[in-house]
C-alpha distance (Angstrom), angle and dihedral (degrees) to the residues before:
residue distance angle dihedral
X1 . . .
X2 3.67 . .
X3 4.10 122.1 .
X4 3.65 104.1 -103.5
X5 3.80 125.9 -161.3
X6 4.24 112.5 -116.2
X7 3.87 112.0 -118.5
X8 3.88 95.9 -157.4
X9 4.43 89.4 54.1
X10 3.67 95.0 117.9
X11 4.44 91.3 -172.7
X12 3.94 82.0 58.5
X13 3.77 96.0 38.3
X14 3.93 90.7 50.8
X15 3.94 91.0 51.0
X16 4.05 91.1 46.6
X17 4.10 84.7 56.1
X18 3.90 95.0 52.2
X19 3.20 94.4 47.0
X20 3.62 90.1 55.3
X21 3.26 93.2 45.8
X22 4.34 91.2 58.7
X23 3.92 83.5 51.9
X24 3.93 89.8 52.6
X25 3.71 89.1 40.5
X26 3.83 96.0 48.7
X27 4.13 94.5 33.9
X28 4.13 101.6 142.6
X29 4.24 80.0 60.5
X30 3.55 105.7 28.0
X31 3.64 100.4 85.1
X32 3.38 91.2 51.6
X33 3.82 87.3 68.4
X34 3.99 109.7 24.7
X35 3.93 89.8 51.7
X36 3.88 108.9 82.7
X37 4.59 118.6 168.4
X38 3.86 115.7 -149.3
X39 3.43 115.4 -157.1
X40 3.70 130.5 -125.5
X41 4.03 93.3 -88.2
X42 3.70 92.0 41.9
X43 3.33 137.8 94.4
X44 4.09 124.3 -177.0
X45 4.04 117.2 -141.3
X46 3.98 93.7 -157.2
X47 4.07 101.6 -170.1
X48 4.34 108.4 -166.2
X49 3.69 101.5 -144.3
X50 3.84 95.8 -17.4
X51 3.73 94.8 -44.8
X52 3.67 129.1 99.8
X53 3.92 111.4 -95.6
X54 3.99 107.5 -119.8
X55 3.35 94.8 -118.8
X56 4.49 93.3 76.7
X57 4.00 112.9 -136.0
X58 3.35 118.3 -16.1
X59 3.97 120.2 -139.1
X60 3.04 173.3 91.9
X61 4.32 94.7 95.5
X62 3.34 122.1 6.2
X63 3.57 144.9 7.5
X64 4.21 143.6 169.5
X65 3.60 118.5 -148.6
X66 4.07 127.2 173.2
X67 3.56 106.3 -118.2
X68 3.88 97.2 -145.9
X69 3.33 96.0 50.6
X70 4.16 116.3 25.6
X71 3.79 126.5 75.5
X72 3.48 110.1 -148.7
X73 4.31 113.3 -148.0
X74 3.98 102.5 178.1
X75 3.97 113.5 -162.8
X76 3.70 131.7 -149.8
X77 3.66 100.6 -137.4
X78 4.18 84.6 -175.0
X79 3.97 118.5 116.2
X80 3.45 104.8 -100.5
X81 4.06 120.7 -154.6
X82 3.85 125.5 -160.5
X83 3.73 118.2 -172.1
X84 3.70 114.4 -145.7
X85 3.77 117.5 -142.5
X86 3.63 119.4 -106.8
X87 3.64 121.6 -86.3
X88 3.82 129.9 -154.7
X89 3.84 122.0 -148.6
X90 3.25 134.8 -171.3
X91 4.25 117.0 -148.1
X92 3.76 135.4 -159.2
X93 4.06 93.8 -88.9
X94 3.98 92.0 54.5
X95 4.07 100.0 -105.6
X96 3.31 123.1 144.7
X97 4.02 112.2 -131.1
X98 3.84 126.7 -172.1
X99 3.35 108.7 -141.5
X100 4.18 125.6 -164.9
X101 3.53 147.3 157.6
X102 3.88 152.2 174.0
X103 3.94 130.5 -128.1
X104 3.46 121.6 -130.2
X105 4.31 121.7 -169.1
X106 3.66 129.8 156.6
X107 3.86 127.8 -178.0
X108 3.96 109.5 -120.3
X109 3.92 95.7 179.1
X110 3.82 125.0 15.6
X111 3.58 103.3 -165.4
X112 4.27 87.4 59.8
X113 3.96 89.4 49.8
């Protein structure tokens, strides 16, 4: 299904742990940082060390992440519209015919984009 992070990978484990212990270290600033807020249209793909925190897509509201060791990817879970300029062809009989459309896309699962 989904890449999930290992609980018994002690390298990963050990680089979890310092990173908590800068945020401890650093605490009057840390939530400054650590705290992120996803709106009500997005979602937040938080990967742990390049791998896809158990917990899926965090959001809408609140969320922590470790700044040493998460990658944040937010996604717009909105339908999104692109208009696509006008195009004129030309067909067999000789007419002219103006040709134009608009681009529809939605999201349907964030952690998969």
């Amino acid at each position: 299904k989904h890449f999930q992070m290992d609980e018994d990978d002690t390298c990963s484990n050990v680089l979890v742990f310092i990173s908590l212990l800068l945020c401890l270290i650093f605490l009057p600033l840390t939530p400054f940082f650590i705290i992120k807020v996803a709106s009500q249209y997005e979602r937040a793909v938080v990967l742990r060390l390049g791998r896809v925190r158990s917990g899926g897509a965090a959001g809408p509201g609140l969320y922590f992440y470790l700044p040493c060791t998460d990658e944040i990817h937010v996604v717009d879970m909105r339908t999104v519209s692109f208009d696509v300029p006008p195009q004129e062809v030309l067909t067999r009989d000789s007419v002219t015919v103006s040709v134009d459309a608009v681009v529809y896309f939605r999201i349907q699962d964030a952690i998969s984009s």
